[in-house]
C-alpha positions as CSV (number, residue, x, y, z in Angstrom):
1,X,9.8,-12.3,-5.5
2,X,7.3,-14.1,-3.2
3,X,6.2,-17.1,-4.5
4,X,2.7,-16.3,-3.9
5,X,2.1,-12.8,-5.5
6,X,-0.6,-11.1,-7.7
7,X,0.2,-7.6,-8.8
8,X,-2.1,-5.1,-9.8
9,X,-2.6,-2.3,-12.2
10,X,-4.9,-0.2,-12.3
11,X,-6.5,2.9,-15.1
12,X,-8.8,5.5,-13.7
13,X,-11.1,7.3,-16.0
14,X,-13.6,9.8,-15.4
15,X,-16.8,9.4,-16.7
16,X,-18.4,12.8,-17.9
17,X,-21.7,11.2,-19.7
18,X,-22.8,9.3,-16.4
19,X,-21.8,12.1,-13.7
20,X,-24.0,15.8,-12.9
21,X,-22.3,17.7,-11.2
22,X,-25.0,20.0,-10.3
23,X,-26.2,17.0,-8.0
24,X,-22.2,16.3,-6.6
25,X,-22.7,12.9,-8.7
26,X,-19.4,12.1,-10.4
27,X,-18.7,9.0,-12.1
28,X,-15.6,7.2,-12.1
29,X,-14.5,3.5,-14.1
30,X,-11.1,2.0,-13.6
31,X,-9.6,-1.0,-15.3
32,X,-7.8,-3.0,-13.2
33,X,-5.0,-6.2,-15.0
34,X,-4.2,-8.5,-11.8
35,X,-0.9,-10.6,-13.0
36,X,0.0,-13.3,-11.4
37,X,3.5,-12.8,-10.8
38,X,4.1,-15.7,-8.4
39,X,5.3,-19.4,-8.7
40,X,2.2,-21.2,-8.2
41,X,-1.5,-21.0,-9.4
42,X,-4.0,-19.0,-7.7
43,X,-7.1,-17.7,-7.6
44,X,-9.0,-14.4,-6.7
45,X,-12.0,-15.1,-4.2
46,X,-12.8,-11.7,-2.6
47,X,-12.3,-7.9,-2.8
48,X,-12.2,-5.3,-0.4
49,X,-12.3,-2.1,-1.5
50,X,-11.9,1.6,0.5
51,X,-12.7,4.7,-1.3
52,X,-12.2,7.9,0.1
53,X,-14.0,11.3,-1.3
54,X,-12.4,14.9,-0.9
55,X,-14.7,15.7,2.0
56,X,-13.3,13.0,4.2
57,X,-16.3,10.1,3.6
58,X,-15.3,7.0,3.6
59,X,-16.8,3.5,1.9
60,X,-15.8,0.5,2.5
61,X,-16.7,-2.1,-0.3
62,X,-16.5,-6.1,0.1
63,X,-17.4,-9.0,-1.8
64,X,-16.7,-12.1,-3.6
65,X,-14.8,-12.0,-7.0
66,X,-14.5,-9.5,-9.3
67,X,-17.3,-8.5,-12.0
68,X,-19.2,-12.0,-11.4
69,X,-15.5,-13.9,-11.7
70,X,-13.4,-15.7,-9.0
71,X,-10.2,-16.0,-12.2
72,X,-8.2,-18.6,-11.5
73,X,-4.6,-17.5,-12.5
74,X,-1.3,-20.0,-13.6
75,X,2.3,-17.8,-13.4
76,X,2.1,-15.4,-15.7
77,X,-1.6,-15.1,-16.6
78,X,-3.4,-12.1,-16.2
79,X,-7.1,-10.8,-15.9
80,X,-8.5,-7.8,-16.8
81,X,-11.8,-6.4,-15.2
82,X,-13.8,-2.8,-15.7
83,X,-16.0,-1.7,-12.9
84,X,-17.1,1.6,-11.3
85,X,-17.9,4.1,-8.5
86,X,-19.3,7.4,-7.9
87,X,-18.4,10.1,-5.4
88,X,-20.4,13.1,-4.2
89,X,-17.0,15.0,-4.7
90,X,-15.1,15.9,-8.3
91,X,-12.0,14.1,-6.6
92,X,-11.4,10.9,-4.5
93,X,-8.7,8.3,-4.0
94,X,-9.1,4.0,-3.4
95,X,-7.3,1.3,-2.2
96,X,-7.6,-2.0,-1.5
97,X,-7.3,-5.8,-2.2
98,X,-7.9,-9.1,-3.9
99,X,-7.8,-12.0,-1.1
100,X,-6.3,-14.8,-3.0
101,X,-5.8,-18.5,-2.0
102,X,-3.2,-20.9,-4.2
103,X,-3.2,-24.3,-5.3
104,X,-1.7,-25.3,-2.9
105,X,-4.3,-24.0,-0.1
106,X,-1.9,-21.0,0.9
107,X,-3.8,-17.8,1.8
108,X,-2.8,-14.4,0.5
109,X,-3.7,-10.5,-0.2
110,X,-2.4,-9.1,-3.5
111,X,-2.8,-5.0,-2.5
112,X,-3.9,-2.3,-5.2
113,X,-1.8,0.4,-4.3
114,X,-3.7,3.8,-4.1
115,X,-5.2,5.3,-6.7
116,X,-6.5,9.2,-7.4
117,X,-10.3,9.4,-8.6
118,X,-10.4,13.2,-10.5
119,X,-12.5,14.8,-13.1
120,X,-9.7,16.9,-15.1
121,X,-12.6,18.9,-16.1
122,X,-11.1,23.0,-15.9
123,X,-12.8,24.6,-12.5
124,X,-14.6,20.9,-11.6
125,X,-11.9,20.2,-9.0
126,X,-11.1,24.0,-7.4
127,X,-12.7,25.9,-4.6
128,X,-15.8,27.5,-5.9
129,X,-15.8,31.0,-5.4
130,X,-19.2,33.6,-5.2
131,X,-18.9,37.0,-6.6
């Protein structure tokens, strides 16, 4: 274990009330925990996020903190966080990370490991066919 190191969880959801998808709008919230499962105390400063739809369009989103929050995190505290995204496509993926600096003044990235963005709604997510 590194002794500077965030981990990160994250829960997808889809979000049927806020997407149409008869305008390719399709809303998406995940919850993401960040743990700091280091030795030393830390805090998250910025984000980078890169979300991908299933056409191949990319976004790339940056910025400081998380939901209006910069958390500052002691070994074995966590913080928990909802936010959002749309995609013009019923399925995407993201990635991305927290950039983190410790107590200490060392600099670090805590990744978010890949995630899948889907609708699970029946026929939303396959090839559309015309008779």
């Amino acid at each position: 274990m590194s002794k500077y190191q965030f981990t990160c969880e994250v829960e997808p959801q889809y979000l049927s009330e806020q997407s149409s998808p008869e305008e390719d709008l399709y809303a998406f919230a995940y919850t993401i925990t960040i743990t700091n499962t280091g030795d030393v105390t830390a805090q998250l400063i910025s984000r980078h996020w890169v979300i991908d739809d299933a056409r191949g369009h990319t976004d790339e989103v940056k910025g400081l903190g998380v939901v209006g929050n910069q958390p500052l995190l002691r070994p074995g505290e966590s913080f928990q966080y909802t936010s959002g995204t749309r995609l013009h496509t019923p399925n995407g993926r993201m990635r991305g990370s927290f950039f983190c600096v410790a107590e200490d003044g060392e600099r670090f990235d805590a990744p978010v490991p890949e995630f899948a963005l889907h609708t699970d709604v029946p026929g939303e997510g396959a090839a559309r066919v015309l008779h």
